[in-house]
mmCIF file as gemmi writes it, N, C-alpha and C atoms, coordinates in Angstrom:
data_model
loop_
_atom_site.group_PDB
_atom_site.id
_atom_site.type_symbol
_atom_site.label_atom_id
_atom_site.label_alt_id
_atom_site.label_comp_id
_atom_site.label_asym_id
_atom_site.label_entity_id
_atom_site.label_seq_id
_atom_site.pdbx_PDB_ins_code
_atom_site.Cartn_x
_atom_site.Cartn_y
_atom_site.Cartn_z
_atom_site.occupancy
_atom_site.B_iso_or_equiv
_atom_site.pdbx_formal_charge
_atom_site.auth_seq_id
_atom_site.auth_asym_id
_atom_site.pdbx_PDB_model_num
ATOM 1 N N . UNK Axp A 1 ? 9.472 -5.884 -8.259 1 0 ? 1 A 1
ATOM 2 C CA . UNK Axp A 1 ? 9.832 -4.64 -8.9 1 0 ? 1 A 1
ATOM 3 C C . UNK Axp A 1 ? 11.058 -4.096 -8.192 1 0 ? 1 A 1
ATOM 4 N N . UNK Axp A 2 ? 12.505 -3.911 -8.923 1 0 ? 2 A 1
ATOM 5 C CA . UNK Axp A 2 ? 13.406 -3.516 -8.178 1 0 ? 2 A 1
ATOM 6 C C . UNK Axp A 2 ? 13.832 -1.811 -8.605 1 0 ? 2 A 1
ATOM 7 N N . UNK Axp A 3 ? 13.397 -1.527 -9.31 1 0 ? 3 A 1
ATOM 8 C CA . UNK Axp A 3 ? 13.104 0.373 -9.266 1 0 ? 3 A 1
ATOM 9 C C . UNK Axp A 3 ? 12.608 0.443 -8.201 1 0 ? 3 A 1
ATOM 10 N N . UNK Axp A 4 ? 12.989 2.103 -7.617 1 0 ? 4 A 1
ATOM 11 C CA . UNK Axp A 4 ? 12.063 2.727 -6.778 1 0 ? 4 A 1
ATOM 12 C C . UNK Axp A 4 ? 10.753 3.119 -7.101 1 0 ? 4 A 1
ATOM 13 N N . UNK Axp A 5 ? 10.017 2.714 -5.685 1 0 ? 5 A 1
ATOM 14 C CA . UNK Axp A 5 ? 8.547 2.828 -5.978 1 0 ? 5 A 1
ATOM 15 C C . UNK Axp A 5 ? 8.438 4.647 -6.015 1 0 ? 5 A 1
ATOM 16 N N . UNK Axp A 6 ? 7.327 4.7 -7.054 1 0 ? 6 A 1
ATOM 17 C CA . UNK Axp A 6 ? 6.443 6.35 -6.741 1 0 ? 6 A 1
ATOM 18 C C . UNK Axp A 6 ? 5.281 5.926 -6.394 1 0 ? 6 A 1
ATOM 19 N N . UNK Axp A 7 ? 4.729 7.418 -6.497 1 0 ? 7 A 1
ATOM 20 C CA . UNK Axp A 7 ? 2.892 7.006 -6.66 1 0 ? 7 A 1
ATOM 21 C C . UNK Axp A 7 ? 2.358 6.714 -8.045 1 0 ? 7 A 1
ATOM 22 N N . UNK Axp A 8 ? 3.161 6.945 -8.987 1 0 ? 8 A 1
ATOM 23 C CA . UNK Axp A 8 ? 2.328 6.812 -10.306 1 0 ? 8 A 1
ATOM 24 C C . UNK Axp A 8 ? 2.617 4.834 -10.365 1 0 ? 8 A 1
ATOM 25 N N . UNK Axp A 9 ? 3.676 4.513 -9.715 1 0 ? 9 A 1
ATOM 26 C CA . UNK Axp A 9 ? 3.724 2.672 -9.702 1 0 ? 9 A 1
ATOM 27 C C . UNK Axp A 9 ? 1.908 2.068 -9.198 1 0 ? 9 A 1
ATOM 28 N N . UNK Axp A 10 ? 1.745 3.372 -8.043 1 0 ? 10 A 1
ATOM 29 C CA . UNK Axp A 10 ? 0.24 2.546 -7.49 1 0 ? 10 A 1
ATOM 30 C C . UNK Axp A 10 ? -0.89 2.803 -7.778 1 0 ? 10 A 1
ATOM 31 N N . UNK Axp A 11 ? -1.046 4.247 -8.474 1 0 ? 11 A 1
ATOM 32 C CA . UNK Axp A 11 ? -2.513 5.017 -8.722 1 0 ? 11 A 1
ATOM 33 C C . UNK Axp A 11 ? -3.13 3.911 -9.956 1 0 ? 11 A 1
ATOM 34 N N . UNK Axp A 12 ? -2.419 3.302 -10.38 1 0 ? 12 A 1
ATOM 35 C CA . UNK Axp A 12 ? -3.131 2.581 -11.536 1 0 ? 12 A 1
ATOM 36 C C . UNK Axp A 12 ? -3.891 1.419 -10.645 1 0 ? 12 A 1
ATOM 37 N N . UNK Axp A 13 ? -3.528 1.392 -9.509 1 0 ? 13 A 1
ATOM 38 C CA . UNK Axp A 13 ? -4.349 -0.047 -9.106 1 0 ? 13 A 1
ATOM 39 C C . UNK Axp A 13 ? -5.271 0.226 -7.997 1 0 ? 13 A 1
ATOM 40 N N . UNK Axp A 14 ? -5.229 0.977 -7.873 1 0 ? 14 A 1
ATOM 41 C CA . UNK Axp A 14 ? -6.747 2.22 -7.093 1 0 ? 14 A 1
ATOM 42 C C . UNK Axp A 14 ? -7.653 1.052 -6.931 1 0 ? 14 A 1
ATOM 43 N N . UNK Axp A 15 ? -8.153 0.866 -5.92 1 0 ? 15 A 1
ATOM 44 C CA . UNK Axp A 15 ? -9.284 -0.538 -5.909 1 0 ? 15 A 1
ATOM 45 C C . UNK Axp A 15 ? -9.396 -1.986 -6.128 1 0 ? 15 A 1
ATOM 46 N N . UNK Axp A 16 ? -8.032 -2.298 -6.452 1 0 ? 16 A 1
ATOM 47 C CA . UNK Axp A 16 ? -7.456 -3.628 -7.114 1 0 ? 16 A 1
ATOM 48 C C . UNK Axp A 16 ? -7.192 -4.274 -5.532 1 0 ? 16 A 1
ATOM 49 N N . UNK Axp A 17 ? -7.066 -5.382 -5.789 1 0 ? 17 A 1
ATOM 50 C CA . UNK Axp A 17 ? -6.236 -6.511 -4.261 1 0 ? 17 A 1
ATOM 51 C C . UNK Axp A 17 ? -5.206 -6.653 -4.345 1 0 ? 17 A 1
ATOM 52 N N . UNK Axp A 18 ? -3.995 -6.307 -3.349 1 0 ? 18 A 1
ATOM 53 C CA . UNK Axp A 18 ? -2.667 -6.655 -3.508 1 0 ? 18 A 1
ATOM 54 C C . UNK Axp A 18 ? -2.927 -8.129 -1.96 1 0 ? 18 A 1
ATOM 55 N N . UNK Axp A 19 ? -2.871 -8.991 -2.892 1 0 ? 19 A 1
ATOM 56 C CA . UNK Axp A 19 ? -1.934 -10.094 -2.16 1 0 ? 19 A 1
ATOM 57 C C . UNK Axp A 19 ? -0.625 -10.71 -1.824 1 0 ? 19 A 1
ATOM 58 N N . UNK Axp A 20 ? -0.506 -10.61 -0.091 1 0 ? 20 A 1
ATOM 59 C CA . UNK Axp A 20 ? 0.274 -11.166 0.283 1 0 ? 20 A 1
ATOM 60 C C . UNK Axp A 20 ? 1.049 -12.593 -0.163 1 0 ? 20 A 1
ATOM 61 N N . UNK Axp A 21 ? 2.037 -11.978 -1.09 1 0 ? 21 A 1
ATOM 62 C CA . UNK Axp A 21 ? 2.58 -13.637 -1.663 1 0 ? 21 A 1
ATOM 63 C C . UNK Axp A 21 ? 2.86 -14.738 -0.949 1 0 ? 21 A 1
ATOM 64 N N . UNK Axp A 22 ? 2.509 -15.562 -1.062 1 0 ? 22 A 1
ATOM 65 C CA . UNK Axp A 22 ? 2.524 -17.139 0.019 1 0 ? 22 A 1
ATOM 66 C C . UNK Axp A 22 ? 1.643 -16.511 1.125 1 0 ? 22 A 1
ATOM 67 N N . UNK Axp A 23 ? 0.925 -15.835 0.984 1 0 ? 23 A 1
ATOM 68 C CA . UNK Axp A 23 ? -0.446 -15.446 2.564 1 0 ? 23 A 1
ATOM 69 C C . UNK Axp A 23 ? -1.574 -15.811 2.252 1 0 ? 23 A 1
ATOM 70 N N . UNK Axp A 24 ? -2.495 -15.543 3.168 1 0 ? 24 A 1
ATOM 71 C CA . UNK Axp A 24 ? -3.776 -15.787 3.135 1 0 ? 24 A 1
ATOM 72 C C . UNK Axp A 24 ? -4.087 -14.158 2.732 1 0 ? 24 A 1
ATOM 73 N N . UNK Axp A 25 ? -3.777 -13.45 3.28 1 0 ? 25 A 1
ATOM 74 C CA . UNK Axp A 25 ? -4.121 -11.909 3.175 1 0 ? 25 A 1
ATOM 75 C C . UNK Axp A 25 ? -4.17 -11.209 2.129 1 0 ? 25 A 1
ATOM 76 N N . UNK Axp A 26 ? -5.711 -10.474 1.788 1 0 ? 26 A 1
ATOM 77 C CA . UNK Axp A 26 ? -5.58 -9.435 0.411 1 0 ? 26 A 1
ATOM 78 C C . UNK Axp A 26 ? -6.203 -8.642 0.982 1 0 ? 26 A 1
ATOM 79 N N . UNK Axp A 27 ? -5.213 -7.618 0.489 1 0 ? 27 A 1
ATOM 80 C CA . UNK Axp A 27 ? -5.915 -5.976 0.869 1 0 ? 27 A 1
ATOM 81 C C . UNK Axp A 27 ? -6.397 -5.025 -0.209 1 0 ? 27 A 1
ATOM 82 N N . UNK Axp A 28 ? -6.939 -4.266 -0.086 1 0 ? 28 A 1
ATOM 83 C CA . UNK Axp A 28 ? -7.523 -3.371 -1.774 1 0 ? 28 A 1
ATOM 84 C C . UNK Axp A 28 ? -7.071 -2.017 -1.14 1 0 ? 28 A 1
ATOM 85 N N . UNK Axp A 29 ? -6.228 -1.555 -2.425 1 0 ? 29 A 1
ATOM 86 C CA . UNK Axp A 29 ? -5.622 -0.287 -2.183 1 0 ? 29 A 1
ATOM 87 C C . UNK Axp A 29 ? -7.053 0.739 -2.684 1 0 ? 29 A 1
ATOM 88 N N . UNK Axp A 30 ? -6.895 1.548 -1.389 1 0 ? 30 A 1
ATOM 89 C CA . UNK Axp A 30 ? -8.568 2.077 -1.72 1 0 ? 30 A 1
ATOM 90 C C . UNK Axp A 30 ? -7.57 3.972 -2.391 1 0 ? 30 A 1
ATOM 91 N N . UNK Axp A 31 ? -7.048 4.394 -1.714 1 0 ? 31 A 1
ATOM 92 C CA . UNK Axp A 31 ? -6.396 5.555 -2.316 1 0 ? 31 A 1
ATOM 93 C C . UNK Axp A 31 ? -4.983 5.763 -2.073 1 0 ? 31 A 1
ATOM 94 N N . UNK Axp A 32 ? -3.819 7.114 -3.439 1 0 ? 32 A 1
ATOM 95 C CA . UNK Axp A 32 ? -2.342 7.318 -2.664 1 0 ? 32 A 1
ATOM 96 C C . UNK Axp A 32 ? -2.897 8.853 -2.355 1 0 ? 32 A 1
ATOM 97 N N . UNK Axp A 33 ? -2.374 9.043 -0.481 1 0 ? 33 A 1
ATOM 98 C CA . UNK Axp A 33 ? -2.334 10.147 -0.578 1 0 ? 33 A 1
ATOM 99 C C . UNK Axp A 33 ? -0.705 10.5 -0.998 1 0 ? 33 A 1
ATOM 100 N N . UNK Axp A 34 ? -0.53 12.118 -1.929 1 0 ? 34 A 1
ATOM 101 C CA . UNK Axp A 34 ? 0.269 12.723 -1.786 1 0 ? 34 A 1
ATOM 102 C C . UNK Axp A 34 ? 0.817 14.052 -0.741 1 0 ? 34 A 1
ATOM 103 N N . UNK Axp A 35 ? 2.531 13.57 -0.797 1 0 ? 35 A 1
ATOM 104 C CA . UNK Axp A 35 ? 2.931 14.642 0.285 1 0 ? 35 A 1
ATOM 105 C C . UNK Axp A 35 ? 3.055 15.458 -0.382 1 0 ? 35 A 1
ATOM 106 N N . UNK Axp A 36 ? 3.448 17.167 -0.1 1 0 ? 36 A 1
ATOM 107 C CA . UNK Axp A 36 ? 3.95 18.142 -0.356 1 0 ? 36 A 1
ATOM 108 C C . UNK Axp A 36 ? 4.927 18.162 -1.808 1 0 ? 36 A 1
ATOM 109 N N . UNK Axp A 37 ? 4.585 19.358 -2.468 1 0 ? 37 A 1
ATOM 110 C CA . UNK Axp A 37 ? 5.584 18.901 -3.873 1 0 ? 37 A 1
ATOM 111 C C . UNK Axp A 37 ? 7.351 19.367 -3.422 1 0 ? 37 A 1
ATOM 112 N N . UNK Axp A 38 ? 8.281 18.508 -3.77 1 0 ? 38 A 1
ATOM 113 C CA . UNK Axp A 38 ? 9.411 18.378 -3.462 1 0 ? 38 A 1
ATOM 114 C C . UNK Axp A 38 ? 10.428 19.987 -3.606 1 0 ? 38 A 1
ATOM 115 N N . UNK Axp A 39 ? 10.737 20.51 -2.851 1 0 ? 39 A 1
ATOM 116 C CA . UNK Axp A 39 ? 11.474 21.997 -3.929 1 0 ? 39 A 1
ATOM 117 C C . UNK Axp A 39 ? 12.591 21.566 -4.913 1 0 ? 39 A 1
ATOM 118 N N . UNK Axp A 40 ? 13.185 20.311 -4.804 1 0 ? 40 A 1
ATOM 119 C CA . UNK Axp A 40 ? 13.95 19.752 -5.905 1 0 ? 40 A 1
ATOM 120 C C . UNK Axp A 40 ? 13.24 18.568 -6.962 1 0 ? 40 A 1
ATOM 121 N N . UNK Axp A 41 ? 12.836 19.519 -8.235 1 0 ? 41 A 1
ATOM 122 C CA . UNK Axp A 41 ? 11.908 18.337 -9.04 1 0 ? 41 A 1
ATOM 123 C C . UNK Axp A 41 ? 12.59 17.143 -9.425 1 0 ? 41 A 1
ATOM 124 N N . UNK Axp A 42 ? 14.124 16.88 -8.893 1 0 ? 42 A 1
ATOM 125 C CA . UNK Axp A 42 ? 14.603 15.554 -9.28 1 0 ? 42 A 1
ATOM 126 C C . UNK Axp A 42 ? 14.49 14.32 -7.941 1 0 ? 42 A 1
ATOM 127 N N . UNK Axp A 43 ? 13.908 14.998 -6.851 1 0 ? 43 A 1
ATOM 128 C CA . UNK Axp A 43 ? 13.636 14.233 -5.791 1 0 ? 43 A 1
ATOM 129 C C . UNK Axp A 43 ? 11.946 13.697 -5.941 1 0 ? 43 A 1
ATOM 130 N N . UNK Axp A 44 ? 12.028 12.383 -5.074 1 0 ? 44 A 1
ATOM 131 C CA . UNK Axp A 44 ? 10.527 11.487 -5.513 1 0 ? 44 A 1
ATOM 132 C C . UNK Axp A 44 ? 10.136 12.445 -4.271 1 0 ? 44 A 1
ATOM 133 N N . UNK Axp A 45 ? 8.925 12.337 -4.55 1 0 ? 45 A 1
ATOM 134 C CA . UNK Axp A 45 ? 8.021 12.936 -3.87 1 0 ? 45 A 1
ATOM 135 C C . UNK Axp A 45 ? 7.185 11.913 -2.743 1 0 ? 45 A 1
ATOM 136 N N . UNK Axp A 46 ? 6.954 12.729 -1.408 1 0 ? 46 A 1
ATOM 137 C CA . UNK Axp A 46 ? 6.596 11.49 -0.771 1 0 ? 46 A 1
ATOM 138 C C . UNK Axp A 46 ? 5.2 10.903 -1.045 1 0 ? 46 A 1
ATOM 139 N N . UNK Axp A 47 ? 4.476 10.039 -0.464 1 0 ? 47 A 1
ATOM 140 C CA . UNK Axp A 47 ? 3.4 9.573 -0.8 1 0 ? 47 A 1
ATOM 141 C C . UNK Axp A 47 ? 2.896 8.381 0.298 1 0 ? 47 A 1
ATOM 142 N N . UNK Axp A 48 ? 1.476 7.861 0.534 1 0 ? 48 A 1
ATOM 143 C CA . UNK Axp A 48 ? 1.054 7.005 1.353 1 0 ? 48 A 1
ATOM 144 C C . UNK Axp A 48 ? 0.254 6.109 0.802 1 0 ? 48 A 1
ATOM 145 N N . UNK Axp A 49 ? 0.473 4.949 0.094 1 0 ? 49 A 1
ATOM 146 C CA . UNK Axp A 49 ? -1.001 4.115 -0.188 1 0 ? 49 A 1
ATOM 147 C C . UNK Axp A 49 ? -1.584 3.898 1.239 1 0 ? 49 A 1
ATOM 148 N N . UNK Axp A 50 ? -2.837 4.138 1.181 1 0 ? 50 A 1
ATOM 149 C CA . UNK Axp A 50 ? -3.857 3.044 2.583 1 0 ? 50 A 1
ATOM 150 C C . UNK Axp A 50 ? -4.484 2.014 1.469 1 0 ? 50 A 1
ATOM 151 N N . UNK Axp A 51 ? -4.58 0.821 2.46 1 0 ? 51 A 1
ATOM 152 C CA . UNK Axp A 51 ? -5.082 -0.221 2.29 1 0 ? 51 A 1
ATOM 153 C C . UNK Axp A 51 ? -6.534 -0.666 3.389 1 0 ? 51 A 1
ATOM 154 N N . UNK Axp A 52 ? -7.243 -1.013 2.987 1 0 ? 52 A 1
ATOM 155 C CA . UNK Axp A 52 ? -7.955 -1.59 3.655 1 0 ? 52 A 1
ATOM 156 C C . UNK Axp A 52 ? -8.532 -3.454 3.43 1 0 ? 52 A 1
ATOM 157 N N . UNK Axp A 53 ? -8.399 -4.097 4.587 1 0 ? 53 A 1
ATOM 158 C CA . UNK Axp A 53 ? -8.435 -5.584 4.763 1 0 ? 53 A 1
ATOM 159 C C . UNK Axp A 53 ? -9.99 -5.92 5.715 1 0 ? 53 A 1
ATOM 160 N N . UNK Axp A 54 ? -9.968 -7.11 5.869 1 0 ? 54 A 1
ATOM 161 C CA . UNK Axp A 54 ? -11.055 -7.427 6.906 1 0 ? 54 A 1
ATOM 162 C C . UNK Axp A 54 ? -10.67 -7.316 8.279 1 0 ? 54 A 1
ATOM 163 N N . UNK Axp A 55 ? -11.802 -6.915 9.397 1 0 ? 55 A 1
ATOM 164 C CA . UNK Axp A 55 ? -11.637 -7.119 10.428 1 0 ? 55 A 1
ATOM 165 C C . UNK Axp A 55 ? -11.315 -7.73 10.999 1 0 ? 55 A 1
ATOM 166 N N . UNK Axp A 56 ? -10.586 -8.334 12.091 1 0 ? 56 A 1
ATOM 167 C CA . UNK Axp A 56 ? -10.369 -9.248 12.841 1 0 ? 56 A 1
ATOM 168 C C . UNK Axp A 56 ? -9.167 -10.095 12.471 1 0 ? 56 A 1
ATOM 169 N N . UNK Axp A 57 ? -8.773 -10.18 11.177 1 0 ? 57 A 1
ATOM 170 C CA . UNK Axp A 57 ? -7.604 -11.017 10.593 1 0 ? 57 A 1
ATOM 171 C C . UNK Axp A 57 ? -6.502 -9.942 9.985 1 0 ? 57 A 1
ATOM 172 N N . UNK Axp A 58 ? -5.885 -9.248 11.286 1 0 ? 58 A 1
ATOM 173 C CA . UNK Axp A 58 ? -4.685 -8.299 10.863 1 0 ? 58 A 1
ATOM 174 C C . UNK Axp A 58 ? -3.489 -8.738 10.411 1 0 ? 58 A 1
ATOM 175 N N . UNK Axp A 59 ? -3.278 -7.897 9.167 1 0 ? 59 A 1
ATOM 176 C CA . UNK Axp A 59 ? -1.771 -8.623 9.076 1 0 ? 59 A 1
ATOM 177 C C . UNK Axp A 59 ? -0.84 -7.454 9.835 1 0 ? 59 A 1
ATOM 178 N N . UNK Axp A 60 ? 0.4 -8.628 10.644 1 0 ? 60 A 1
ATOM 179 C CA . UNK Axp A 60 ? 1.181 -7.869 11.385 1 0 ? 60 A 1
ATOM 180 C C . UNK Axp A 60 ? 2.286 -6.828 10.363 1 0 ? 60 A 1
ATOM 181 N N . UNK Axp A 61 ? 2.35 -5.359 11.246 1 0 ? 61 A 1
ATOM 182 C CA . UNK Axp A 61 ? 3.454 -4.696 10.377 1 0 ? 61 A 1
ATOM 183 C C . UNK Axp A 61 ? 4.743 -5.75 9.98 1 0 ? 61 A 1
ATOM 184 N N . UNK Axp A 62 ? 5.116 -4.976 8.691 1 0 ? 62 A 1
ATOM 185 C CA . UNK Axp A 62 ? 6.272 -6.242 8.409 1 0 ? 62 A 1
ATOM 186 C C . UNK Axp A 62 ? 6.398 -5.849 6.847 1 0 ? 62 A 1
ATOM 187 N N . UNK Axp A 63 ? 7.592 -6.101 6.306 1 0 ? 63 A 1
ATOM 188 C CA . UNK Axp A 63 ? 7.822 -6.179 4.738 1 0 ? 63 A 1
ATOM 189 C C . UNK Axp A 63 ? 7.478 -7.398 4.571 1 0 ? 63 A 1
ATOM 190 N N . UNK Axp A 64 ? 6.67 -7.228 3.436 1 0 ? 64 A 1
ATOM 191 C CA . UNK Axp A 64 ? 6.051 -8.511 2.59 1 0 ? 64 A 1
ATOM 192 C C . UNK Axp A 64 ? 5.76 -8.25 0.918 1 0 ? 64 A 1
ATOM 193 N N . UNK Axp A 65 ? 6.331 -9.095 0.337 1 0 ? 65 A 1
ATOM 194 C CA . UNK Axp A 65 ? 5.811 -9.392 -1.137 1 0 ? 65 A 1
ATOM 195 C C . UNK Axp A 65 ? 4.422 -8.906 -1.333 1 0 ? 65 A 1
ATOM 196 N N . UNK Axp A 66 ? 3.924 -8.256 -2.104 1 0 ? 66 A 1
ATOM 197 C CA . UNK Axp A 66 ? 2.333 -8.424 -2.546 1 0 ? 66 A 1
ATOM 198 C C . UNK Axp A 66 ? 2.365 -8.448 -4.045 1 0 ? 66 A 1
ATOM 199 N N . UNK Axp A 67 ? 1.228 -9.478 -4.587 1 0 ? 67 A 1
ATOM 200 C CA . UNK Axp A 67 ? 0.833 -9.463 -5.707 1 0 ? 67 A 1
ATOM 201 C C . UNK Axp A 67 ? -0.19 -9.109 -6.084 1 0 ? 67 A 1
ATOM 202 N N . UNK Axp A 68 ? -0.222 -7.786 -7.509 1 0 ? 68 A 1
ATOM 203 C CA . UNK Axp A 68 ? -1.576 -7.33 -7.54 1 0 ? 68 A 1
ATOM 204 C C . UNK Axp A 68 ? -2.897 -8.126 -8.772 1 0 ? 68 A 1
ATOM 205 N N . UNK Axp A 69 ? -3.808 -8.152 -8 1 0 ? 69 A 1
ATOM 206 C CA . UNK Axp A 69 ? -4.564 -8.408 -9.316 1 0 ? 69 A 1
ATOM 207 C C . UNK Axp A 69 ? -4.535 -8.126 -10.627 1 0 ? 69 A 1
ATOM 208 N N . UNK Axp A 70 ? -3.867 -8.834 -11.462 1 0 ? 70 A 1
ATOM 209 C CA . UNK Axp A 70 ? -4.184 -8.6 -13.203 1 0 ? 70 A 1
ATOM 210 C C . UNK Axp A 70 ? -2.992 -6.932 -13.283 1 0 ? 70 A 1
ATOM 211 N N . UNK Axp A 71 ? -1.953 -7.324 -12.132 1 0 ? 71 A 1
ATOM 212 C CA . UNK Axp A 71 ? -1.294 -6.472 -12.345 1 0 ? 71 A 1
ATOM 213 C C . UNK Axp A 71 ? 0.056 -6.515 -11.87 1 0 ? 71 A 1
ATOM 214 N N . UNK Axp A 72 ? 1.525 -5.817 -11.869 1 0 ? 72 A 1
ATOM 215 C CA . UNK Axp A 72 ? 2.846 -6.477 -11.085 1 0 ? 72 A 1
ATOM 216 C C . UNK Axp A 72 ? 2.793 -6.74 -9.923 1 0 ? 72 A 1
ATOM 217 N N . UNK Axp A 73 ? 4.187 -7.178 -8.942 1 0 ? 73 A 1
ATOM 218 C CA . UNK Axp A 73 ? 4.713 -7.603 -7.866 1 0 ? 73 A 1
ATOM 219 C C . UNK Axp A 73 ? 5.445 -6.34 -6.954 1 0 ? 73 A 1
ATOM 220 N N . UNK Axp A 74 ? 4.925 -6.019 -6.225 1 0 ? 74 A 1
ATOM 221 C CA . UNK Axp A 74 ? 5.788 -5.251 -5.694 1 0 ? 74 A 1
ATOM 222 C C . UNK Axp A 74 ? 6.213 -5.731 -4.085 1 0 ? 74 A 1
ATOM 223 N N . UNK Axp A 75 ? 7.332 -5.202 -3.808 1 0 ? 75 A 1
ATOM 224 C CA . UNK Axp A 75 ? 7.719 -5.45 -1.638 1 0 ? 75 A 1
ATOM 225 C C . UNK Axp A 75 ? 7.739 -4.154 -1.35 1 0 ? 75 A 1
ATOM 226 N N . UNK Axp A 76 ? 7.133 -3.65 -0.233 1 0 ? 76 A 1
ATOM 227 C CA . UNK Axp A 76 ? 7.548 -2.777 1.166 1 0 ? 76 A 1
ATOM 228 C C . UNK Axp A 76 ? 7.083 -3.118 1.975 1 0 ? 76 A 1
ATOM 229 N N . UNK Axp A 77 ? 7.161 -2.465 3.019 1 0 ? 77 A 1
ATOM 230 C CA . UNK Axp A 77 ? 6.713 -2.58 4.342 1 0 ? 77 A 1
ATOM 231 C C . UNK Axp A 77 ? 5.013 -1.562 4.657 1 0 ? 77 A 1
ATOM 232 N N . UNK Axp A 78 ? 4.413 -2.256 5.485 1 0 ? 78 A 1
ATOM 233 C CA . UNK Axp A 78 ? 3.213 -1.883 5.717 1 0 ? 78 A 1
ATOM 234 C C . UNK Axp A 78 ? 2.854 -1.982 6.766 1 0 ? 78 A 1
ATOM 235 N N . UNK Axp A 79 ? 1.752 -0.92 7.78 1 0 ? 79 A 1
ATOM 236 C CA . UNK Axp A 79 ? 1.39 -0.884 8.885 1 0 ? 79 A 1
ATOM 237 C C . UNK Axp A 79 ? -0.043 -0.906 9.144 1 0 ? 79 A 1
ATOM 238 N N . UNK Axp A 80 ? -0.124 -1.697 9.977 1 0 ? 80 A 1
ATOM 239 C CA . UNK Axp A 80 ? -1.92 -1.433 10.323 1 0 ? 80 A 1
ATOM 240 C C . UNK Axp A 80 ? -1.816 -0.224 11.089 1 0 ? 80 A 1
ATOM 241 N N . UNK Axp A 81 ? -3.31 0.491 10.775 1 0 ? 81 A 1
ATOM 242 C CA . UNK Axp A 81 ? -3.196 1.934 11.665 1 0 ? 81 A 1
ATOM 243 C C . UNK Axp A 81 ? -4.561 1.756 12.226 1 0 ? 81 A 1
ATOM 244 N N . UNK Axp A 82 ? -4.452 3.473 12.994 1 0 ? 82 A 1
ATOM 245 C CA . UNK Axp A 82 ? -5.901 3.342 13.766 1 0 ? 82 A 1
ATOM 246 C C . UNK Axp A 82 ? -6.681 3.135 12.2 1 0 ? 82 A 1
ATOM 247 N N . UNK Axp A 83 ? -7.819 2.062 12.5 1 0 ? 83 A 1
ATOM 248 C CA . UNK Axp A 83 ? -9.155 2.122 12.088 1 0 ? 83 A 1
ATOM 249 C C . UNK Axp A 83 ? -10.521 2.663 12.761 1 0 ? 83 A 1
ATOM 250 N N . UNK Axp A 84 ? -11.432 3.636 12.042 1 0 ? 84 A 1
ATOM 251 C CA . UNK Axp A 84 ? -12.755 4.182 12.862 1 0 ? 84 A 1
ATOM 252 C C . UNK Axp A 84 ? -13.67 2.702 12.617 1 0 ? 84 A 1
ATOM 253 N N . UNK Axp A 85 ? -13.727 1.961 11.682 1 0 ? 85 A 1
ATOM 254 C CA . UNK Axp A 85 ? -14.968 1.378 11.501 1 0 ? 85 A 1
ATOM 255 C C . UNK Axp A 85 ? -14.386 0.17 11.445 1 0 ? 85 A 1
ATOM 256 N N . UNK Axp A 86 ? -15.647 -0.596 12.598 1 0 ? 86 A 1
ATOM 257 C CA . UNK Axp A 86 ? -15.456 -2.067 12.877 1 0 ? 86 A 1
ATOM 258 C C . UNK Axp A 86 ? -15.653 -3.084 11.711 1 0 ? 86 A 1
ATOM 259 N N . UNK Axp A 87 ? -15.829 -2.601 10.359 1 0 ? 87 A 1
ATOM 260 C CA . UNK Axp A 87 ? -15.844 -3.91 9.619 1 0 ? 87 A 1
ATOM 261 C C . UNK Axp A 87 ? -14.748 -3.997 8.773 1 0 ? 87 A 1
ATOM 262 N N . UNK Axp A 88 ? -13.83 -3.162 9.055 1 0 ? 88 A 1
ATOM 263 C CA . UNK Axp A 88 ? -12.365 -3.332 8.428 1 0 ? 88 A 1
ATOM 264 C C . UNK Axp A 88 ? -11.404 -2.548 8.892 1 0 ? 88 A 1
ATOM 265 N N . UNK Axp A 89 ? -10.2 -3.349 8.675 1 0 ? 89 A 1
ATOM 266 C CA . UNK Axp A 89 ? -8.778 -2.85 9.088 1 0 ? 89 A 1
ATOM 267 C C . UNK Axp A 89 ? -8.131 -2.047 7.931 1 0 ? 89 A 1
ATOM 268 N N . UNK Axp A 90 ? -7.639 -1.162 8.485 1 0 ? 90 A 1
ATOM 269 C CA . UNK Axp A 90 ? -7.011 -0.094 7.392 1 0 ? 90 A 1
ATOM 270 C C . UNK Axp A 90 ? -5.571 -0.459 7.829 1 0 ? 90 A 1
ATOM 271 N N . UNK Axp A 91 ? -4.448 0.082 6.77 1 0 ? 91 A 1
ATOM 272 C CA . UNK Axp A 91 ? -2.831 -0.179 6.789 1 0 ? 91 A 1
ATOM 273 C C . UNK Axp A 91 ? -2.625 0.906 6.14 1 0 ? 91 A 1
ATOM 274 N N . UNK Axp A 92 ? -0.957 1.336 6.15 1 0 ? 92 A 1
ATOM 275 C CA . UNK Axp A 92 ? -0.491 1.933 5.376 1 0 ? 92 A 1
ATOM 276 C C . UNK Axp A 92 ? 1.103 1.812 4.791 1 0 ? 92 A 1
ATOM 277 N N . UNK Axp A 93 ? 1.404 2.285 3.813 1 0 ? 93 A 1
ATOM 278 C CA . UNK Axp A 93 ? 2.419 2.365 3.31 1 0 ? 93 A 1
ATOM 279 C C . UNK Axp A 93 ? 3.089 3.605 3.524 1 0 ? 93 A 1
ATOM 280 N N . UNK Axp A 94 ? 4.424 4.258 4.005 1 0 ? 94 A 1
ATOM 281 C CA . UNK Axp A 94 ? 4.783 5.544 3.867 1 0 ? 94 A 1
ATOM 282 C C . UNK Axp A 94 ? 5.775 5.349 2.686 1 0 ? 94 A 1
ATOM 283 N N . UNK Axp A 95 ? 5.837 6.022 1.969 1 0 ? 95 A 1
ATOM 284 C CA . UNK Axp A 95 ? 7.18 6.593 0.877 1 0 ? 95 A 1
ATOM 285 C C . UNK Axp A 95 ? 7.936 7.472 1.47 1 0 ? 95 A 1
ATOM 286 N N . UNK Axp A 96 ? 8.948 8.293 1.724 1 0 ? 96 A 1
ATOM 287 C CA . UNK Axp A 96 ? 9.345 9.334 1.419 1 0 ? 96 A 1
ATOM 288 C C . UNK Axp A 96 ? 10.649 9.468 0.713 1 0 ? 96 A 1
């Protein structure tokens, strides 16, 4: 996808697996949080998908391809963050 991403590109795939193209790795976008509304309505607004993956098999921060289930291709960059619970790794995406 070579448009700029929003949040309305990801809210449709709420619970879906984005796989790492050529990886072993799929993550399920569990929610986007939104930032603050912009004071200029022609500016994107910021936004965060989290992802959550399995434990123990982190994928390192890094831009990577992902492909979604039964849905498009998108690239950014993504970070593993703190996780509370040992049976999965959480990531995130920032927009702004």
């Amino acid at each position: 996808m070579s448009q700029q991403l929003t949040a309305e590109h990801f809210l449709p795939h709420v619970d879906r697996v984005f796989r790492v193209t050529g990886g072993r790795h799929g993550l399920v976008l569990k929610k986007v949080e939104l930032g603050p509304p912009e004071p200029d309505p022609a500016a994107r607004r910021s936004f965060t998908p989290i992802f959550t993956g399995p434990a123990g098999d982190v994928l390192p921060e890094g831009l990577y391809g992902f492909d979604v289930d039964a849905g498009p291709a998108f690239g950014f960059y993504i970070i593993p963050i703190h996780t509370v619970g040992r049976d999965r790794q959480d990531y995130q995406a920032v927009f702004n």
